[in-house]
Phi, psi and omega in degrees: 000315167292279158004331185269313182307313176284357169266317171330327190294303183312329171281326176269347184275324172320311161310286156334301174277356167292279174325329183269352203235355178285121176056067154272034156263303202250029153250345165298180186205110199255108194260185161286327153327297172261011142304300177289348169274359178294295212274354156275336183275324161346282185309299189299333170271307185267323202263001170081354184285104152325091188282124189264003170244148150269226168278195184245147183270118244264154188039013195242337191115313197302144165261162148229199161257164203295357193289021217248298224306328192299306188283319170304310203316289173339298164321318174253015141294315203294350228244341207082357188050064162244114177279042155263030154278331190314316168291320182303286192306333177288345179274334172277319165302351166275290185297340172284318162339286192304322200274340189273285199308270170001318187262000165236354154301297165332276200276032171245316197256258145186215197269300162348285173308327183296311201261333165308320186271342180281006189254316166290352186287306209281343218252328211305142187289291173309305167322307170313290177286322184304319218258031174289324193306126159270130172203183189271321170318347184297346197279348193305305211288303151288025174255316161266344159319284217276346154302286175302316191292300196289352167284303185329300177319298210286324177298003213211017164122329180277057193305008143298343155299332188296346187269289170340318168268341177285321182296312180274344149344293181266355150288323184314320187277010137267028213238278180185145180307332176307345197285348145340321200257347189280340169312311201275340171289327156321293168291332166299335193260348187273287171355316202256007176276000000 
């Protein structure tokens, strides 16, 4: 029976890297967005500038944090800053998704719900195309996945959860400004235990 779940998995994530990496050239989509994650990775790779900002969250004011402009840099290092990193990284931010979901699919539920959500994940039409995009927002969905399950951990007793959760608390804030609201949802569900 483990065996029939690991071949299932290897099969359905083999499908999965099929869809995000098929004609990933000439299905990417290079915007302003990944303009601006170039030329941050540029300043970083070529000119040595470090940023201590990220981008700005567009009508708010709001900064977020630089860590997302860092791990793009890494890509356009690997790549020479020939810009098809842009897609390769929205396609590597996608198998660490499938791999956050599986694993809190898993340890919530069990490997059946892990592999049922990872098959709808890997099949979804819309999914498939949003995650052609490279941005830093692709990071919301397992950042909070992995929020919730280590709150989930901290609620029911298991206070070793508490570093796990605190770390991505403050990856969220590289992320997207909304990530503002998971400290105060955080301290209300800790609050009513």
């Amino acid at each position: 029976m483990k065996s029939k779940h690991s071949i299932l998995l290897i099969c359905l994530f083999v499908c999965f890297i099929f869809f995000r990496f098929y004609k990933l050239l000439s299905l990417a989509s290079f915007n302003w967005d990944q303009l601006d994650y170039a030329w941050a990775a540029v300043r970083i790779i070529s000119v040595h500038k470090f940023p201590l900002l990220g981008p700005q969250a567009k009508g708010s004011g709001m900064y977020i944090g630089p860590l997302y402009y860092y791990f793009a840099a890494l890509f356009y290092y690997i790549t020479g800053l020939n810009p098809i990193a842009s897609p390769i990284i929205a396609a590597c931010t996608s198998i660490i998704n499938f791999g956050v979901l599986y694993y809190v699919s898993k340890n919530l539920f069990n490997k059946r719900t892990a592999l049922l959500s990872c098959f709808i994940y890997t099949f979804s039409d819309f999914l498939i195309q949003s995650e052609r995009v490279q941005w830093q927002v692709s990071f919301i969905a397992p950042v909070s996945l992995l929020i919730f399950y280590f709150l989930y951990k901290v609620i029911t007793g298991e206070s070793r959860y508490l570093i796990p959760l605190a770390i991505c608390t403050g990856l969220a804030f590289h992320t997207h400004f909304t990530a503002i609201f998971f400290p105060i949802q955080i301290f209300s569900c800790i609050l009513m235990i």
